[in-house]
C-alpha positions in Angstrom: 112.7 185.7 74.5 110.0 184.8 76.8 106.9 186.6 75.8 105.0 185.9 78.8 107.8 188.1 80.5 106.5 190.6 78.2 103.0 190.9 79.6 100.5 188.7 77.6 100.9 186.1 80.2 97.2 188.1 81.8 96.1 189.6 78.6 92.0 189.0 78.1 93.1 187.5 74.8 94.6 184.6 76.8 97.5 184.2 73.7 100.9 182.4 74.0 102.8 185.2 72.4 102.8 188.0 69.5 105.4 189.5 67.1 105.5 192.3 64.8 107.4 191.9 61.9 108.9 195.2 60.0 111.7 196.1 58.6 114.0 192.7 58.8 113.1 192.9 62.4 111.3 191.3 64.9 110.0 192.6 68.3 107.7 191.5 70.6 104.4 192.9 71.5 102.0 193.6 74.3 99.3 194.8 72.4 98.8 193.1 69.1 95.8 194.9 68.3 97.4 198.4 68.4 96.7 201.0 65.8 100.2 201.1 64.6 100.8 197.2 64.2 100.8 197.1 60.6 102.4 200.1 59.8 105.6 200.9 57.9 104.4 197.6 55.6 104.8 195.2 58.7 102.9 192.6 59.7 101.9 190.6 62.9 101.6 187.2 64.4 99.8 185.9 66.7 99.4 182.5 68.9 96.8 180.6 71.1 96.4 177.8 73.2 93.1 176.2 72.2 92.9 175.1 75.6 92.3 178.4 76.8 88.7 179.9 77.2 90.2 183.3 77.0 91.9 182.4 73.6 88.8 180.3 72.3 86.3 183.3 73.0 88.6 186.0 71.5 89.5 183.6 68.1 85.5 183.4 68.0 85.0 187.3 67.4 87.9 187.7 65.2 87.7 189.8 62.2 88.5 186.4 59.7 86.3 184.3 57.3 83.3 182.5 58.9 84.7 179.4 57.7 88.3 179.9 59.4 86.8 180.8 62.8 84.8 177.4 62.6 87.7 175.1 61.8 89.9 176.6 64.5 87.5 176.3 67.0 87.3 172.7 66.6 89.5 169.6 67.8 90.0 168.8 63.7 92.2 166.0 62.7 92.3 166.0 59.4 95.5 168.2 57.6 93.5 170.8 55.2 94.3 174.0 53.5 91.8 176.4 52.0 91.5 179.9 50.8 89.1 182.6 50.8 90.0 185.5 49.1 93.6 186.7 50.7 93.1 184.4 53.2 94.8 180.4 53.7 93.5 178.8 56.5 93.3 175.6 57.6 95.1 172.3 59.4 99.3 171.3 59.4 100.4 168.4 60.8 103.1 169.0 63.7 104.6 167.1 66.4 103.4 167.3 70.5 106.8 168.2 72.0 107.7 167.7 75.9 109.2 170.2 78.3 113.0 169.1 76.7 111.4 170.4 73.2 111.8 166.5 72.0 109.2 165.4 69.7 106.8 162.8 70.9 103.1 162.3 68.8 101.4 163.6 66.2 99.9 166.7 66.7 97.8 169.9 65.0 98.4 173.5 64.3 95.2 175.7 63.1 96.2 179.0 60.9 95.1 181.6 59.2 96.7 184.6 57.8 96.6 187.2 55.0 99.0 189.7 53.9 99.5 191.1 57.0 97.9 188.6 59.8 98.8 185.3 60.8 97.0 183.5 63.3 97.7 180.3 65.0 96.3 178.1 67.7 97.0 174.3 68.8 95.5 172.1 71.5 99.1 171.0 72.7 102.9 172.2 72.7 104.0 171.5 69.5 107.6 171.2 67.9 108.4 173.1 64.3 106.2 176.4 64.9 108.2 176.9 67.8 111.4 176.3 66.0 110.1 178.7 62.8 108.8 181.1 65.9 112.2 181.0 67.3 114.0 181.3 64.2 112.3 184.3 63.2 113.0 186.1 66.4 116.6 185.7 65.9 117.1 187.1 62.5 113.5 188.6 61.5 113.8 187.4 57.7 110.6 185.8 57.8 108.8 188.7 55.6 105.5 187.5 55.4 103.0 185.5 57.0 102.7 182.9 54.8 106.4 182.4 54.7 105.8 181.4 58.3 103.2 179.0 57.3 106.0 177.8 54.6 108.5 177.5 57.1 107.1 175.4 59.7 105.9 172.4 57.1 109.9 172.3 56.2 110.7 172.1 59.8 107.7 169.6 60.5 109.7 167.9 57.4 112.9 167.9 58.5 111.5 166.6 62.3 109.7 164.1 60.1 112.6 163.0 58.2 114.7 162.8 62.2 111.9 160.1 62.8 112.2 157.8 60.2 115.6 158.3 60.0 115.5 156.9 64.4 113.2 154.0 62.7 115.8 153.2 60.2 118.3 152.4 62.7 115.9 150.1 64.5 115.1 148.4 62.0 119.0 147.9 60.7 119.7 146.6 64.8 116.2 144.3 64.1 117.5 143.1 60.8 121.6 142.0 62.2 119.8 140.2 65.3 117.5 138.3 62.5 120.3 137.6 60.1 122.9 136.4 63.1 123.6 133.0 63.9 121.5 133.2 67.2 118.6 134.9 65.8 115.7 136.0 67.5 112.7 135.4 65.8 109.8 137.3 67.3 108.5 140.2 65.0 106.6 141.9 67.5 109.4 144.0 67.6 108.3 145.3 64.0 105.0 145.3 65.0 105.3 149.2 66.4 107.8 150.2 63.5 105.4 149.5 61.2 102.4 151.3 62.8 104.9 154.2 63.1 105.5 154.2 59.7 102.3 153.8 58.5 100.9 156.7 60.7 104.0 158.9 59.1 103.1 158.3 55.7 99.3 158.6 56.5 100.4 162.5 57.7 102.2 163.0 54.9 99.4 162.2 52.3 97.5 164.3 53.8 99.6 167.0 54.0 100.3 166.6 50.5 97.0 166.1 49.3 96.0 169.3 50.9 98.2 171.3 48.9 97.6 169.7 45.3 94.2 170.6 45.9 95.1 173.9 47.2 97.2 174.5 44.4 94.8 172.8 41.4 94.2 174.8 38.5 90.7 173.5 38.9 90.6 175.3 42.2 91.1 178.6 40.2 92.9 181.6 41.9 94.0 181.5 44.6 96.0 184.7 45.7 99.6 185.3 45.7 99.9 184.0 49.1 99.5 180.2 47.4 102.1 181.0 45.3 105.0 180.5 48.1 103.1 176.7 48.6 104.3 175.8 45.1 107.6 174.4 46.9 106.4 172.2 49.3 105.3 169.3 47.1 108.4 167.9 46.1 110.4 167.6 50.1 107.0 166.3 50.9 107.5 163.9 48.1 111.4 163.0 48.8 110.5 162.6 52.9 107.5 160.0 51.7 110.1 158.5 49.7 112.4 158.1 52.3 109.5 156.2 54.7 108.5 153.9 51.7 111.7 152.5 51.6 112.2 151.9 55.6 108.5 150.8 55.7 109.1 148.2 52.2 112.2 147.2 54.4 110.5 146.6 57.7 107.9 144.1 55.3 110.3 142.2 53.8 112.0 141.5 57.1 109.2 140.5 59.0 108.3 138.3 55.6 111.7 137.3 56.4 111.0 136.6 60.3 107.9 134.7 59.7 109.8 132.2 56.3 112.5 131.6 59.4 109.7 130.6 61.8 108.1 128.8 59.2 111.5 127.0 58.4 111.8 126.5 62.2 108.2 125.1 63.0 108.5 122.8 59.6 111.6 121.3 61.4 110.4 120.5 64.9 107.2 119.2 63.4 109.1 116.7 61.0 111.4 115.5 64.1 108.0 115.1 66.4 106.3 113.7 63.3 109.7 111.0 62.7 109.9 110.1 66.9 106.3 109.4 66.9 106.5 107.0 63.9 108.9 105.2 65.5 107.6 104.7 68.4 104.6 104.1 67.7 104.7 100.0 66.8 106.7 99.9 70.2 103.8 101.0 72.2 101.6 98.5 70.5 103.8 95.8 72.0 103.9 97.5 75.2 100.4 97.6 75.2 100.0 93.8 74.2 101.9 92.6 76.7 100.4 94.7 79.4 96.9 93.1 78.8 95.3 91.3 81.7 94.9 87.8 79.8 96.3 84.4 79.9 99.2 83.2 77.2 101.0 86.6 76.8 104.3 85.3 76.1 107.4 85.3 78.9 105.0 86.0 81.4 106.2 83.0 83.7 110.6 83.9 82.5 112.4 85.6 84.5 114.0 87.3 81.1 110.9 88.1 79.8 111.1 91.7 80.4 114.3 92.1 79.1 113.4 90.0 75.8 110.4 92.0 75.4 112.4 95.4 75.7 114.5 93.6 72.6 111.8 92.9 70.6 110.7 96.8 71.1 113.9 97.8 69.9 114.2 95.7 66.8 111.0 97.1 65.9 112.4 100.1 66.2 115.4 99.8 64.4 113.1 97.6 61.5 110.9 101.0 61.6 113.7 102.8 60.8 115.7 101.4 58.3 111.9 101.0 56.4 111.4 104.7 56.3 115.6 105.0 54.9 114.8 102.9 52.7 111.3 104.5 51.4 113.4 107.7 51.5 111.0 109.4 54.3 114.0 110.2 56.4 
């Protein structure tokens, strides 16, 4: 269903789309602030783009806390959740999706809702509220607003969980090229897995963090709408779980990478280190018979080169059997 087909593509309010929930049904709406929208125990949603001055003006004389109207009228990065009364409001992490719904960067989706309002806005086109927008269009079970709210951090969880699992993978194709017998030993190619990870894991602290304190005894009572939250912790727990273990993997490989180049390094530098040795006495004869002075030896033979180049290599070979026998080599 294409709500802008349904006329809010000119209305003043400048929002994406609205639905009225009521009944196990769901149905679009033209005019979300009708008389009759919460009627019959129903309840409506409602959703912006941030980008819009129609939608930023209209958000700004809503009838919501102070405090809400603030944070969603801001570029806010940081995942928060706080209550007022009835009210949750506040900043979930989501993912910027392209035109082919994939999931590309980080993003942010700003709520607020109550018993029988939920409000959202975001900056950018973002991945799970769609899916929990499309989901509930479908079958109409969402039956309250903060079951929404519920919904799209599993989603965002699951799209999460899609990630590291695409990371994984890498990292297994990384770790067979490093363990093969024609290894490639660069770890820049662990160099973005990492920072991918860590961002991951830096969302999902947040987000979890956001509802511990939400859900705190010290933050005393917070309304039955907190009280659907009370799941989220623990998939937000096994998801981070999931990334520790691909990101500990991803250090110990490129721990791995850099004992190999060490390993590799030591080896060249022990084989320049051996050549030079030996030729080092060499080049002193070399260099004592190429000195402009009288009495160098063989200089009037006409073998003289060639017994010169002998004497070089018994040096050598002396040089060599001294460091066998001094256990150097």
């Amino acid at each position: 269903m294409d709500l802008r087909s349904e006329g809010l593509a000119g209305h003043p309010s400048g929002m994406l789309w609205a639905l009225r929930f009521a009944g196990g049904a769901a149905e679009a709406l033209t005019d979300p602030a009708g008389d009759d929208c919460h009627e019959d125990g129903g309840w409506t949603w409602t959703h912006f783009p941030l980008g819009d001055v129609r939608a930023q003006r209209f958000l700004a004389g809503l009838n919501i806390p102070a405090p809400a109207r603030a944070l969603i009228a801001t570029d806010e990065d940081k995942v928060q959740i706080h209550a007022e009364g009835p009210w949750l409001y506040g900043v979930l992490p989501d993912f910027e999706r392209d035109l082919g719904g994939k999931a590309l960067e980080p993003a942010r989706l700003f709520f607020a809702c109550d018993g029988t309002r939920l409000i959202t806005a975001r900056w950018r086109a973002i991945c799970a509220i769609d899916v929990v927008r499309h989901e509930a269009e479908r079958s109409g079970l969402v039956l309250a607003p903060v079951a929404a709210v519920t919904g799209q951090v599993l989603h965002y969880l699951d799209l999460m969980e899609d990630k590291i699992e695409d990371l994984a993978e890498t990292l297994d194709r990384i770790e067979d090229s490093v363990l093969g017998e024609r290894a490639e030993l660069d770890g820049r190619a662990l160099g973005p897995l990492r920072r991918q990870l860590a961002t991951y894991r830096r969302e999902l602290a947040g987000l979890r963090g956001a509802l511990h304190r939400t859900l705190s005894p010290r933050a005393g009572r917070r309304g039955e709408l907190s009280v659907e939250l009370a799941d989220l912790p623990a998939p937000i727990d096994d998801v981070d779980r999931e990334a520790a273990s691909v990101q500990d993997r991803a250090r110990l490989l490129h721990e791995e990478i850099d004992t190999l180049i060490n390993s590799a390094t030591n080896r060249s530098m022990r084989a320049l280190t051996i050549l030079s040795t030996l030729l080092i006495p060499p080049t002193l004869i070399v260099g004592a018979f190429g000195m402009n002075v009288g009495g160098i030896p063989w200089a009037s033979e006409k073998g003289g080169f060639i017994e010169a180049g002998l004497l070089c290599l018994a040096v050598v070979v002396l040089a060599y059997w001294l460091l066998r026998r001094m256990r150097l080599l």
